[in-house]
C-alpha positions in Angstrom: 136.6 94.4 -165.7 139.6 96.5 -166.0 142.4 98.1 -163.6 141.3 101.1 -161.6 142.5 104.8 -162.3 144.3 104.0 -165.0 142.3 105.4 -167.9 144.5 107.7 -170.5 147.4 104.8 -169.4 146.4 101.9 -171.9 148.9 102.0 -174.4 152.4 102.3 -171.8 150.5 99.8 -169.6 149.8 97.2 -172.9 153.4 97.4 -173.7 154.6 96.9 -170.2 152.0 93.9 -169.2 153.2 92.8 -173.0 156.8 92.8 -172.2 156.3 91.0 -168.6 154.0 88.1 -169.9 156.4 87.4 -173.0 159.8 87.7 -171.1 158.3 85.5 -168.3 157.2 82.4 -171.3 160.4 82.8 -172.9 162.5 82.7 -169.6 160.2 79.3 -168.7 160.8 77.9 -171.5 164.3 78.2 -171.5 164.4 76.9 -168.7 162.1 73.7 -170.2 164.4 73.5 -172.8 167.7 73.2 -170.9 166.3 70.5 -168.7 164.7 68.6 -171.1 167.6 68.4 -173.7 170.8 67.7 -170.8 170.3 64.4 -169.3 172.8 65.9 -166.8 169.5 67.7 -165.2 167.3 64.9 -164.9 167.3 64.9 -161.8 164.4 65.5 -158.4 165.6 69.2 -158.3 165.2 70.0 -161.8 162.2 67.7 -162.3 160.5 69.5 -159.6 162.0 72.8 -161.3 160.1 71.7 -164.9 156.6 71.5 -162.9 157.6 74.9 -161.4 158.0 76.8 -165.2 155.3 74.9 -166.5 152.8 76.7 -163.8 154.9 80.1 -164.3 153.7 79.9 -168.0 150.1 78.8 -167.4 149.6 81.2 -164.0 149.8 84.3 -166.3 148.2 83.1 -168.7 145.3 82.7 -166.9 144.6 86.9 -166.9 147.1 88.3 -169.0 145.4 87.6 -172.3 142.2 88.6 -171.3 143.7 92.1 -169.9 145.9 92.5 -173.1 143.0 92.6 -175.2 141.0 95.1 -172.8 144.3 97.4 -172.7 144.1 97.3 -176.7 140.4 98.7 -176.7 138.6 95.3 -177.1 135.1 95.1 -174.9 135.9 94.6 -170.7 132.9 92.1 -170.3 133.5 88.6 -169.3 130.9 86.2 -169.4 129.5 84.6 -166.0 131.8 80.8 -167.2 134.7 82.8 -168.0 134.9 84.1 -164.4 134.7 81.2 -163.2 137.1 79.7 -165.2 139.4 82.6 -164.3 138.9 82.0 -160.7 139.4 78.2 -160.7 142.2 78.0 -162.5 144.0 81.1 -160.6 143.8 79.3 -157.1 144.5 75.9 -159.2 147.7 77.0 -160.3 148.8 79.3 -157.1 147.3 76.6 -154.5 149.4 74.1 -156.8 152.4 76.1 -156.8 152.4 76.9 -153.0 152.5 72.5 -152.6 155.3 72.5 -155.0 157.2 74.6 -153.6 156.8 73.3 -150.3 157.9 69.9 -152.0 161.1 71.4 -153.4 161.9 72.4 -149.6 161.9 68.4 -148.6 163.9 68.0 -151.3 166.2 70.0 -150.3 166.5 69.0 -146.8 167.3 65.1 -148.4 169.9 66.3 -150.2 171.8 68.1 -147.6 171.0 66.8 -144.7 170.4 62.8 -146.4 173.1 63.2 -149.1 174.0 59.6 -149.1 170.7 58.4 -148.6 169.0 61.3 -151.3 169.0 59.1 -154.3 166.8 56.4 -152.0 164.8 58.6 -150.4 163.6 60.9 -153.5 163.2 58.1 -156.2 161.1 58.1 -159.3 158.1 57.3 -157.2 158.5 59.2 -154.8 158.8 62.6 -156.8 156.2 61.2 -159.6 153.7 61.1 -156.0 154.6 63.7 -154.7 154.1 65.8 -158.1 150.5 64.4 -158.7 149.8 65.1 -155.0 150.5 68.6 -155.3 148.2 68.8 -158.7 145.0 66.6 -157.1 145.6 69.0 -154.3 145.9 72.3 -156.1 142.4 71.1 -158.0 140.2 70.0 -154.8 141.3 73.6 -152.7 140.1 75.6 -156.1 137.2 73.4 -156.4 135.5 74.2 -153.1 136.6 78.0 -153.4 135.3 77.8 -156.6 132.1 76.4 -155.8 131.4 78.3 -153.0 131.3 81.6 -154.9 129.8 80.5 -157.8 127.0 79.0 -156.1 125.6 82.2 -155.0 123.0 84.3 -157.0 124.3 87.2 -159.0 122.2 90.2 -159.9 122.2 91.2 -163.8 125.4 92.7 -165.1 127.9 93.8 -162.6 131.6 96.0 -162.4 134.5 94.1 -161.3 137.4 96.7 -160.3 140.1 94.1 -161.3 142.0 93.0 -164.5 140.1 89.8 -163.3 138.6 87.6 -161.5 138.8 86.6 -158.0 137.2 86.0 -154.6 138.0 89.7 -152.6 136.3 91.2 -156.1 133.6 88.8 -157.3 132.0 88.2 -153.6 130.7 91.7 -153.2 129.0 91.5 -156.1 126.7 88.6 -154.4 123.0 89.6 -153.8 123.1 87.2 -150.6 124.9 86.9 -147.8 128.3 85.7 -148.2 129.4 85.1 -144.8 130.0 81.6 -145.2 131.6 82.0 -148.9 134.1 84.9 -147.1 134.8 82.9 -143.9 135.9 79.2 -145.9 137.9 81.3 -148.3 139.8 83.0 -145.9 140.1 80.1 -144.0 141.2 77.5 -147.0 143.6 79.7 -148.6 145.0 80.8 -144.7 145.5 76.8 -143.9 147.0 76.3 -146.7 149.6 78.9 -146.8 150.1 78.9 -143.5 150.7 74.9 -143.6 153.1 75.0 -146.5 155.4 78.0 -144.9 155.4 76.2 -141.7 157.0 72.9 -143.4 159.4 75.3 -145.5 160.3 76.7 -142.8 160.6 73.4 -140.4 162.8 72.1 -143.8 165.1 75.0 -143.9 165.8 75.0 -139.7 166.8 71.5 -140.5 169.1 72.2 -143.5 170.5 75.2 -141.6 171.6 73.2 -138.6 172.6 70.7 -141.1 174.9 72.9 -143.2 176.7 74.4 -139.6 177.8 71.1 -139.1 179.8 71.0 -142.4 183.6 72.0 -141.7 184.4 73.4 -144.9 183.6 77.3 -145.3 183.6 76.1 -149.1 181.1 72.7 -148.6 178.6 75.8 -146.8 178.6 78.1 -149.3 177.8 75.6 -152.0 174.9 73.9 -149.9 173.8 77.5 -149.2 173.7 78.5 -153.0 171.6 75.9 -153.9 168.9 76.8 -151.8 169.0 80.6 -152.2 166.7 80.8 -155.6 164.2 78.6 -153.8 164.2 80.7 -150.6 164.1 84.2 -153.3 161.5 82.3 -155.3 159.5 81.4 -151.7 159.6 85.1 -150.8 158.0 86.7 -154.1 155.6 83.7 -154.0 154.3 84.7 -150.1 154.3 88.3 -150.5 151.3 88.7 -152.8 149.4 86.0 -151.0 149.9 87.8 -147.4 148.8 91.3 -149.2 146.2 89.9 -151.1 144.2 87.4 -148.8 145.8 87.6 -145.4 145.0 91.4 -144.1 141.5 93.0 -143.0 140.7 95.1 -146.3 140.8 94.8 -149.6 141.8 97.8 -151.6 141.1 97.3 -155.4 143.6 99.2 -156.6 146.4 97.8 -154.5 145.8 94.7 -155.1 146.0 95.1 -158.8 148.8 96.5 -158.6 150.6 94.1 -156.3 149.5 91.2 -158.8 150.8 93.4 -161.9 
């Protein structure tokens, strides 16, 4: 395992992934903390907003160890579970992720365009549902993937050219056709995305209409500012995923650097 074309670079690339991976636990938790200790915040945003740091600390951490230790000189072999593991928990996480924030979308459309009806509509059960929803879901789409790549035979010990593992890399390295493996991925991880930014979108045509109606240039603004880190958040979640899985080739070192 390891990045490509980046030997001589370890050391400024250690204390750059180093830098990223702690600044991003310590903004999350923050952002726990805050929540957690104001009962002001206890509400459907910000509860959907705790699920959201908790997978922004665990997503990372899926990798970034692993690669830390490689950038400090430590051996670049991973054993044939822990690519697995890798793997599973990467589309776990981002499949999980991708529901929640489709989630957060609907909340937002109750809340501007239900506001007297919001606190009905997105109850305790509703959002506690909701939020197991998005996990079982998250955990059945990695499952298959999962299984389907793992199930194939793989010959003695092989290179992958990326910090770690994951279906564009680790199917290649298949000694037997992996037609089926290649067209189920391509299609789960497609349907899936493509579902979720569909319904975001639908949500946010909704909300848009919605706020245009509001006569206040103030009461607009507002209900614009509270969806804009969603929409930001939306935005640097779908990029990767539309580089990564969603174009004809897959180029090693781009996509390493894209996930960097």
């Amino acid at each position: 395992m390891g990045i490509p074309h980046t030997k001589g670079l370890e050391t400024e690339l250690f204390i750059l992934f180093l830098t990223f991976y702690l600044l991003t636990l310590l903004g999350n938790l923050l952002i726990l903390t805050a929540i957690i200790s104001s009962s002001q915040l206890h509400t459907p945003m910000y509860f959907f907003l705790v699920n959201l740091s908790v997978f922004d600390i665990f997503f990372p951490s899926v990798s970034s160890p692993k690669m830390l230790l490689y950038l400090m000189g430590y051996s670049h072999t991973i054993s044939f579970q822990g690519c697995a593991s890798q793997l599973f928990f990467y589309h776990f996480l981002g499949c999980t992720e991708c529901f929640l924030y489709t989630v957060m979308a609907y909340d937002r459309f109750a809340a501007i365009c239900h506001p007297l009806r919001y606190t009905v509509i997105m109850n305790q059960w509703v959002c506690t549902v909701l939020t197991i929803g998005t996990w079982l879901g998250g955990c059945l789409h990695s499952a298959v993937l999962t299984f389907l790549v793992f199930k194939l035979p793989y010959c003695g010990p092989n290179k992958v050219n990326y910090f770690f593992c994951d279906i564009p890399v680790v199917l290649p390295l298949a000694c037997a056709d992996t037609s089926l493996a290649q067209m189920v991925s391509f299609t789960n991880v497609g349907i899936v995305a493509l579902l979720c930014f569909l319904l975001i979108v639908t949500s946010y045509i909704l909300i848009v209409f919605s706020i245009l109606k509001i006569c206040s240039s103030e009461g607009r603004c507002r209900a614009f500012s509270t969806c804009s880190a969603h929409l930001t958040s939306i935005l640097l979640f779908y990029g990767p995923v539309v580089l990564i899985y969603l174009r004809p080739a897959s180029t090693p070192w781009l996509d390493s650097v894209i996930q960097c």
